[in-house]
Structure formats: C-alpha cells, structure tokens
C-alpha positions as CSV (number, residue, x, y, z in Angstrom):
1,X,-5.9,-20.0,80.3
2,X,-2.7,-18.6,80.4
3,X,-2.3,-15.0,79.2
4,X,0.1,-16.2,75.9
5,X,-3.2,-18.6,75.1
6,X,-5.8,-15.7,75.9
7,X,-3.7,-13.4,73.3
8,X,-4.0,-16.0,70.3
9,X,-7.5,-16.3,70.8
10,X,-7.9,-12.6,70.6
11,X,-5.7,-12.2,67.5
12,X,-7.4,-15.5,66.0
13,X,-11.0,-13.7,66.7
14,X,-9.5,-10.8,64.9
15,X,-8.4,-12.7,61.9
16,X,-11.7,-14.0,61.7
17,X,-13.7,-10.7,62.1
18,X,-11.1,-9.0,59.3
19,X,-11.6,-11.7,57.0
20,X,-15.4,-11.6,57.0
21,X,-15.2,-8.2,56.6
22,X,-12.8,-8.4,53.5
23,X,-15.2,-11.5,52.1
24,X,-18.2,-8.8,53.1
25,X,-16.7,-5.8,51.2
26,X,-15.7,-8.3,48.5
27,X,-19.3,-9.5,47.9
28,X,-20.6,-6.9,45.7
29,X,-18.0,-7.7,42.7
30,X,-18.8,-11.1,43.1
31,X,-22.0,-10.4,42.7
32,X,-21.8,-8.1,40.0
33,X,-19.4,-10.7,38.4
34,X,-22.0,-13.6,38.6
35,X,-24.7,-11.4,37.1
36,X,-22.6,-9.9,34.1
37,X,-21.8,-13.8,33.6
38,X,-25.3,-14.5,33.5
39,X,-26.3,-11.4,31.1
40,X,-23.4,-12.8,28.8
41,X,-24.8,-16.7,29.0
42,X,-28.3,-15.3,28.1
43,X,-27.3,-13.3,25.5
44,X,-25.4,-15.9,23.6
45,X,-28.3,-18.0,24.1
46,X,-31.2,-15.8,23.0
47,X,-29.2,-15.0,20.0
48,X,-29.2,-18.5,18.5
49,X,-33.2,-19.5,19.5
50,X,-33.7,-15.7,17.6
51,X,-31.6,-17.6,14.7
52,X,-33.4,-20.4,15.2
53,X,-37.2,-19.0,15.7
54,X,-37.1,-15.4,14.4
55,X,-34.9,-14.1,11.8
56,X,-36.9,-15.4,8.7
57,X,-39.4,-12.5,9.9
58,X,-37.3,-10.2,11.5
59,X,-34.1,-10.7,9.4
60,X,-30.3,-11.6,10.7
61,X,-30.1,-7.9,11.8
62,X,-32.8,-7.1,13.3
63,X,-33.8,-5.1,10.0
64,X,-37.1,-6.6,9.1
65,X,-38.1,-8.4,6.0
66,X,-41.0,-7.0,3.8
67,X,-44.0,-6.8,6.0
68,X,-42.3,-7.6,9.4
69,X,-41.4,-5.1,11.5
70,X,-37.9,-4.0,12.5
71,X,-36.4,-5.0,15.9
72,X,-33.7,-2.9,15.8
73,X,-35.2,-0.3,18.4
74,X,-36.1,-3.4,20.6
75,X,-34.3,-1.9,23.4
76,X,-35.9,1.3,23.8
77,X,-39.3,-1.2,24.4
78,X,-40.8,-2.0,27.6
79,X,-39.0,-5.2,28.6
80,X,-42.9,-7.0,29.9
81,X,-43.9,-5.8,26.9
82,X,-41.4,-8.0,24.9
83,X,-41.6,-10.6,27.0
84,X,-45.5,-10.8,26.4
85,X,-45.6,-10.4,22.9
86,X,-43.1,-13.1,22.6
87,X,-45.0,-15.4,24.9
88,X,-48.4,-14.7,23.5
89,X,-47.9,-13.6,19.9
90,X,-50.0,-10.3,18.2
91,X,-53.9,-10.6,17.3
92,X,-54.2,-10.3,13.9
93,X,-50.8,-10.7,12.6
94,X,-48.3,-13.0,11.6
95,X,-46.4,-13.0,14.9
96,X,-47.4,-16.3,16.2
97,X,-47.2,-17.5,20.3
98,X,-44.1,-18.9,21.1
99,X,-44.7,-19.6,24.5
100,X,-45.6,-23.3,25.6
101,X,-48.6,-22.4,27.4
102,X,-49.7,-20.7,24.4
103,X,-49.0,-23.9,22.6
104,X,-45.7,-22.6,21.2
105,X,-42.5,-24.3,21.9
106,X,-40.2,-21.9,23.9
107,X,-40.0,-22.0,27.9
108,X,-40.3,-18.9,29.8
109,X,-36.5,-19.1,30.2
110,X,-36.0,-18.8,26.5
111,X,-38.5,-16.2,25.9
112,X,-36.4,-14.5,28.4
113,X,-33.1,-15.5,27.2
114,X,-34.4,-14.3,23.7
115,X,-36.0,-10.2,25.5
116,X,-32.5,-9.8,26.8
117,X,-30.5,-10.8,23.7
118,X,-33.5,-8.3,22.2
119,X,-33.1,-5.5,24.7
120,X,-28.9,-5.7,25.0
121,X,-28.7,-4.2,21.1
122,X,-26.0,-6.5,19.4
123,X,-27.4,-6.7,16.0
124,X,-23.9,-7.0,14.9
125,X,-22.8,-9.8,16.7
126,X,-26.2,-11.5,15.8
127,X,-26.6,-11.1,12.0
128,X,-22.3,-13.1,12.5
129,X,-24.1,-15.9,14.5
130,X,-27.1,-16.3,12.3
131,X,-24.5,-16.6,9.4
132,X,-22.3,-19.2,11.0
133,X,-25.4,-21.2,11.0
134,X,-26.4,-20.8,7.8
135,X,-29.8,-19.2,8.6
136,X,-29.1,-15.7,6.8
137,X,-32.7,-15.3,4.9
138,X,-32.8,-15.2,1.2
139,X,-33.3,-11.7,0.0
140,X,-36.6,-10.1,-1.3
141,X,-36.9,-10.5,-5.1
142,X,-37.3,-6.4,-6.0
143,X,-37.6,-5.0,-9.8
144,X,-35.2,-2.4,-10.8
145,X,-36.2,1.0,-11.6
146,X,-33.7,2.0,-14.5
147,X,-32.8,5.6,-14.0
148,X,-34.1,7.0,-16.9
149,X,-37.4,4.9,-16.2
150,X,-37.4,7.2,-13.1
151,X,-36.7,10.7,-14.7
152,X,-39.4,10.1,-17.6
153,X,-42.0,9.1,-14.6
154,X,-41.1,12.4,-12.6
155,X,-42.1,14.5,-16.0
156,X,-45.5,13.5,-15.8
157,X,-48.4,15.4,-14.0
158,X,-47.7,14.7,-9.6
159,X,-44.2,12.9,-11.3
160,X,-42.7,13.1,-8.1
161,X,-45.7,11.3,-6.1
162,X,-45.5,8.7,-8.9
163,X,-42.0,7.9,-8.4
164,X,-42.0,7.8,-4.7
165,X,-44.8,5.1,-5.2
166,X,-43.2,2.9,-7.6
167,X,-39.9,3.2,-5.7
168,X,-41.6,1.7,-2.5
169,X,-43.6,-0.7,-4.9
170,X,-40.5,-2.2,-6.5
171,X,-38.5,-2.9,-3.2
172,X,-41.5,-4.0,-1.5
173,X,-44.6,-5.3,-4.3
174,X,-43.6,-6.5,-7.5
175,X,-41.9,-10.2,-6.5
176,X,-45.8,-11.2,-5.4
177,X,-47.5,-8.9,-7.4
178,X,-45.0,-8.2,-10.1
179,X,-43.0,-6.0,-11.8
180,X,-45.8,-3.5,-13.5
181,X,-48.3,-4.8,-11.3
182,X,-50.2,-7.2,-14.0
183,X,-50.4,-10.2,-11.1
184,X,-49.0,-13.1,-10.8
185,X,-50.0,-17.1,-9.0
186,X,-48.5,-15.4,-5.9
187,X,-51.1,-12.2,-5.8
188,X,-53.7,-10.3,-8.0
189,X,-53.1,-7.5,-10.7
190,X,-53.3,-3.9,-9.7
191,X,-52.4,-2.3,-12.6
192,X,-56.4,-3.1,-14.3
193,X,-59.0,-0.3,-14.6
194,X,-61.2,-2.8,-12.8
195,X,-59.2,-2.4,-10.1
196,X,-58.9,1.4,-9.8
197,X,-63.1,1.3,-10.2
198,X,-64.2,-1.5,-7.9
199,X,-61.1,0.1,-5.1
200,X,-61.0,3.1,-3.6
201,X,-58.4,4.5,-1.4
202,X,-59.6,3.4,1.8
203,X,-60.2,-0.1,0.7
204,X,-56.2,0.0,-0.5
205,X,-55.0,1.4,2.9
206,X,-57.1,-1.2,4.6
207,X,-55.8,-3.8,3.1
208,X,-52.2,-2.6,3.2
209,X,-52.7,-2.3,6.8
210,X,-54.5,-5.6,7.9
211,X,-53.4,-7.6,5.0
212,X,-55.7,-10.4,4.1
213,X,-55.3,-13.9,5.7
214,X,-54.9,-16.9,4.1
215,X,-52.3,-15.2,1.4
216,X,-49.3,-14.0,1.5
217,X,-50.8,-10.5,1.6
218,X,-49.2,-9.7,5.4
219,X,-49.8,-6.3,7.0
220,X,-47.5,-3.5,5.9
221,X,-48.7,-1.2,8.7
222,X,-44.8,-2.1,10.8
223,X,-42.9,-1.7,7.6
224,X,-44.5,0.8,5.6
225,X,-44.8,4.4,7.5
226,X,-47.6,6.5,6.3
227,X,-46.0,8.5,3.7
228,X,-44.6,5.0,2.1
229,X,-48.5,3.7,2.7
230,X,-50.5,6.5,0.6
231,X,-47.1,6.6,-1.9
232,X,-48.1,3.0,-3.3
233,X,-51.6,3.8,-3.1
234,X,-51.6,6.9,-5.2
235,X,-49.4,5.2,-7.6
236,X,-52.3,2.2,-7.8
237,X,-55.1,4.7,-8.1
238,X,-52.9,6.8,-11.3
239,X,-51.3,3.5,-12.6
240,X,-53.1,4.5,-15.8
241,X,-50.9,7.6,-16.7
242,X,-48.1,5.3,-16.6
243,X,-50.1,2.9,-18.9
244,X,-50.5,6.0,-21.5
245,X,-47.1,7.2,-20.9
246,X,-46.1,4.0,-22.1
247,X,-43.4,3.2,-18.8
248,X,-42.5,0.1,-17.4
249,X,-39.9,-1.6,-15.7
250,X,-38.1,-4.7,-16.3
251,X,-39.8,-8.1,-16.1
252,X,-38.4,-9.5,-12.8
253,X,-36.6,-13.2,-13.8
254,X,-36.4,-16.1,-12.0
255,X,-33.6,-17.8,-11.3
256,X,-33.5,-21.1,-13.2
257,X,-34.1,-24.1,-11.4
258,X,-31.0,-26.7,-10.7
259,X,-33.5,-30.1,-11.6
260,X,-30.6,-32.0,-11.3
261,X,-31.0,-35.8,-9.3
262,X,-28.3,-34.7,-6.7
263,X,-30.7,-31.4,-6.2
264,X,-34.0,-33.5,-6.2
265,X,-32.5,-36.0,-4.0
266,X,-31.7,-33.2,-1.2
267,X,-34.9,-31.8,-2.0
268,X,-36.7,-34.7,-0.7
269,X,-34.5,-35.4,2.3
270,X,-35.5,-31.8,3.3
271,X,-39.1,-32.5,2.5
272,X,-39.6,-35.6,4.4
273,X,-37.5,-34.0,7.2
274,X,-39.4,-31.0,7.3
275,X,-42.9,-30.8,5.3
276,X,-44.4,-34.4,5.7
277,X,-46.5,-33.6,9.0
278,X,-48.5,-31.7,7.7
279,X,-48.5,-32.3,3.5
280,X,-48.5,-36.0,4.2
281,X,-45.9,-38.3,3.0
282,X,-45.1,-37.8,-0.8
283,X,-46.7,-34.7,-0.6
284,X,-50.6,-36.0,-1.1
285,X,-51.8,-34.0,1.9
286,X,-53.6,-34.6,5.5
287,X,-56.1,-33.0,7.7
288,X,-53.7,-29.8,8.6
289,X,-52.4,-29.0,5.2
290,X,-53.5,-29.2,1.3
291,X,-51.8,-31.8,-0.9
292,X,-48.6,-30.9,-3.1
293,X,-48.5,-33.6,-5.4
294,X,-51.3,-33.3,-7.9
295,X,-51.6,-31.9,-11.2
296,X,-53.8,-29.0,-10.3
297,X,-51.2,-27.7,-7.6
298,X,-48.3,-28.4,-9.6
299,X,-49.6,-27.3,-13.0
300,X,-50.7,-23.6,-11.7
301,X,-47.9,-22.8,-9.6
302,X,-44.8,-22.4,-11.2
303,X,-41.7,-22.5,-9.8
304,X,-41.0,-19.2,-8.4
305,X,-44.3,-19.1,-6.5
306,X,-43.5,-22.1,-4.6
307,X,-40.4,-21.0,-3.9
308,X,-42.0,-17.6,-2.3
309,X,-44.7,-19.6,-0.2
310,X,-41.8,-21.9,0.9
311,X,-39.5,-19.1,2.0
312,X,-42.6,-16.6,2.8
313,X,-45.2,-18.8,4.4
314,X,-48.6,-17.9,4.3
315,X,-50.2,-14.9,6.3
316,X,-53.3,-16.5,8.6
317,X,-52.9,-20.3,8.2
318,X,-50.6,-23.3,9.4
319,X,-47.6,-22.9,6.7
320,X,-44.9,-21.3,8.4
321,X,-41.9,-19.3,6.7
322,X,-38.6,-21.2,6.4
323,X,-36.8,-18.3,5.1
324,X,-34.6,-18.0,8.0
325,X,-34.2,-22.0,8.1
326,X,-33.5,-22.6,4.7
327,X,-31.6,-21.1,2.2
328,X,-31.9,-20.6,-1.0
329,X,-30.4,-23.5,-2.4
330,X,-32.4,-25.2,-0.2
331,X,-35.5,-24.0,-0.9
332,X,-34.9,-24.7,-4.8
333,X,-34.2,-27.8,-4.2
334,X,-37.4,-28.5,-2.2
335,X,-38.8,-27.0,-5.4
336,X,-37.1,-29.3,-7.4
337,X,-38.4,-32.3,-5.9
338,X,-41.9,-31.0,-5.8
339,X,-41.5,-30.2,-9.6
340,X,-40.1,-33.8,-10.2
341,X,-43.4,-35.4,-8.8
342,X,-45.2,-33.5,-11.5
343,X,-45.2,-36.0,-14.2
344,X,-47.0,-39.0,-12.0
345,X,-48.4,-36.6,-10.3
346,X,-52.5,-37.7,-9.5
347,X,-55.2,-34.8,-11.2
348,X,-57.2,-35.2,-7.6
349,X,-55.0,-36.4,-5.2
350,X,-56.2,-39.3,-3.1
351,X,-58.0,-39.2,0.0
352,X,-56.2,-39.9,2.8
353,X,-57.5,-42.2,5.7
C-alpha cells in the first residue's frame, strides 16, 4: 500500500469515527424527539376514548357531573393508581371496569393512552375536542333560589345553615327529587314529617355517601365535601321551618317535548341503534333489561324522568348513562319515540322467548 493510499484510509477511518460520534452525541434529541412525539400521539388519543368513554360522568372538562367526582387534579394522582382504577373500575360505585380482562372494552394501550391524556392536565384542549364531537353532556336540571327566597330563609332561627343547605340542594337535588323536595318518579319526598321521624342523621349521611343501587341515588361522597354533606342534611332534618315559614322555590319546568314525526323517526333510529340489546326490539324487553313499551312503564314515568335515566343511567344495574353520547336533542327524541309507542302500547308486555 502506497503511503498516498495508507493516508486515505486513515482520513476515511476518521470520517467514520467523527461521524459516529456526531450520530452518538446526536442520539439523545432523537430520542427525546420520538418520545415527545409519542406523549403528543397518546395524548390526542386518550382525549377522544375519554370523549368517547368518560365525559358523561366526568364532564368535557374534567369538572364532574353531580355525583361523579372531578378529574381535574388527575395529575397530582399516582399514575398505577389511574391506570388500575381505569382497568378495574371502584367497588361500590358507579365507575365501572373498562379494561378487557375485566370484561370492559378498552386494551391496556388505551387505558394508558387515556392515564396520560389524564395526568398531562389539558382540560382545555379536551372540553374543545369533546365539543367538536358533539359529546358535550347536557347540563344538570337545578331550581333557582330567587334572592329574596334566600334572604327571608337566612332570617329564620340557624338561617344561615338553612341556606347553605338549600343552595347545595338546588344545584345538586331537586331535578330527581325536586324543587321543595315533595318527590318525584325519579326519587322519593324529603320534605314529609315521616321522613324526618323514620331518618335520622346517620341514616341521611349514609345514604348520601354510598347511595343506593338500583336508582339513580349515586354516592355524593366525591362531589359533596363534608361541610356540603351535613349542609343538605340539616336542611332535610329542619325542612319543617321552612314549611311554617311558608318558603319555596320555583317549580322546576320541563322542557316541552318536540313529538314531531321527523323527531320520533330519529328517535327510533337512535333506539334501535343503541338500546335494542338489551330492551329488546320495539322496546318489549329481554333477559338483561326491563321492557319499555307497556302501559305500566309508560303511564308512570313521564317524560322528564326518562329523559334523566336516559342521560343519567342508573346507579348499580346494566343501564349505562348516555349523557356524554347523546345530546339533548337526542335524548328527547329517544323520548319521543318511546312516548309514541304509548298508545298501542301492551298493559303486560309479552314474554319474550
């Protein structure tokens, strides 16, 4: 090898050498690049299956809806701990398992997809997202306290404990159990001195706390701190001095219902696409859920309770909320088909196979 040939092979190895070391020092932004690409891919994705899967609980902010807690503070959470409760759902509440292996129907890349969107905090971005797909939830019903309803209740005797109760039992009681507490199809009266004899206070906070399955009575212990807790239950307990006082808010109306044949035509599309495996087709039940279309269902349930178990599902059994699915036109016209069937509608409906 001449001495020309032995010096281009020296400066070749050197080329080589410098640019490994280059691609070597150059690695670590590459790298950092693929993984911020890959935190940005999972965060657009766990933002629409929270769209999709979570925000008729947990509203398009992460702000909560009645008695589901707020994820807002998600980040500050162990990230297992997310992960899990994803997966595997809560004992005793109405945060169901998502997982597959739970028998849900999210993968373990999901759930994952769905702790980072959770733990990267862009509530803004996702309540945009959620809109664009037209799964904002419908709002809670909530009475109105006029303000001179307020000042005559903070006269009374413990006036200011009796406002702070009926303030958190407007926003958060009176669409179920209504507006002065006197009941409704959707839950029982509190405002009766039957009530206020046959429970006492620890039977109220138990109730608040666990809820009571198979209604739409959820927990309140994630959404309702303690102060907000004993508030409503003091207010229950002295509901009588009210009574005598002669206060009450405004009857809570419902919106009327659109029964028009465009409305009940999209109300059936929806509830064949959506409701038929487990009410049956036509509504007249199977073995998972009861059967819609009889007179006993439809006679006793008027409009703005289906509408609430529609949007709200029901705490402890099968009947999921489609709040975050559906909106409110949606849901009324679901309503409106259900409503239509009433007229033909079977006193006992038939037995199916």
């Amino acid at each position: 090898m001449t001495q020309q040939m032995r010096w281009l092979a020296l400066m070749g190895t050197l080329m080589i050498a410098a640019g490994l070391g280059l691609a070597v020092l150059g690695e670590p932004g590459r790298q950092a690049a693929a993984a911020e690409s890959l935190h940005i891919a999972m965060v657009t994705e766990g933002t629409d299956l929270y769209a999709q899967n979570c925000v008729a609980c947990h509203g398009a902010s992460g702000e909560g809806i009645a008695a589901y807690p707020a994820l807002m503070t998600a980040a500050d959470l162990d990230a297992q701990m997310l992960f899990n409760t994803v997966e595997r759902g809560r004992y005793n509440t109405g945060m169901a398992a998502f997982g597959v292996e739970e028998g849900g129907i999210l993968t373990g890349m999901q759930i994952e997809s769905i702790k980072v969107m959770l733990q990267a905090d862009t509530w803004d971005t996702v309540a945009v997202r959620v809109a664009e797909l037209g799964l904002t939830p419908p709002q809670i019903v909530a009475a109105e306290i006029p303000a001179e309803t307020l000042t005559l209740v903070e006269a009374l005797p413990d006036g200011a404990a009796l406002a702070a109760g009926l303030t958190v039992y407007a926003e958060n009681c009176a669409a179920c159990h209504g507006a002065n507490g006197e009941g409704s199809t959707l839950a029982p009266a509190l405002n009766t001195d039957e009530l206020r004899v046959r429970l006492n206070d620890a039977d109220l906070a138990r109730i608040i706390q666990t809820g009571v399955p198979g209604t739409l009575m959820a927990s309140w212990s994630g959404a309702l701190d303690a102060n907000q807790q004993q508030a409503v239950i003091a207010l229950i307990g002295n509901w009588g001095e009210l009574n005598t006082a002669g206060i009450r808010l405004p009857v809570i109306e419902a919106v009327p219902l659109d029964s028009s044949p465009q409305a009940i035509a999209n109300g059936q599309r929806l509830f064949n696409m959506l409701c038929t495996q487990c009410h049956g087709i036509d509504g007249y039940g199977s073995p998972i859920a009861p059967a819609l279309n009889n007179q006993t269902f439809l006679s006793q349930t008027p409009d703005a309770a289906i509408q609430q178990i529609i949007a709200g599902g029901v705490t402890g059994t099968t009947m999921p909320s489609w709040g975050g699915y559906l909106n409110d036109a949606d849901i009324a016209a679901i309503t409106a088909y259900l409503r239509s069937l009433e007229a033909t509608a079977p006193i006992i409906a038939p037995t199916q196979p």
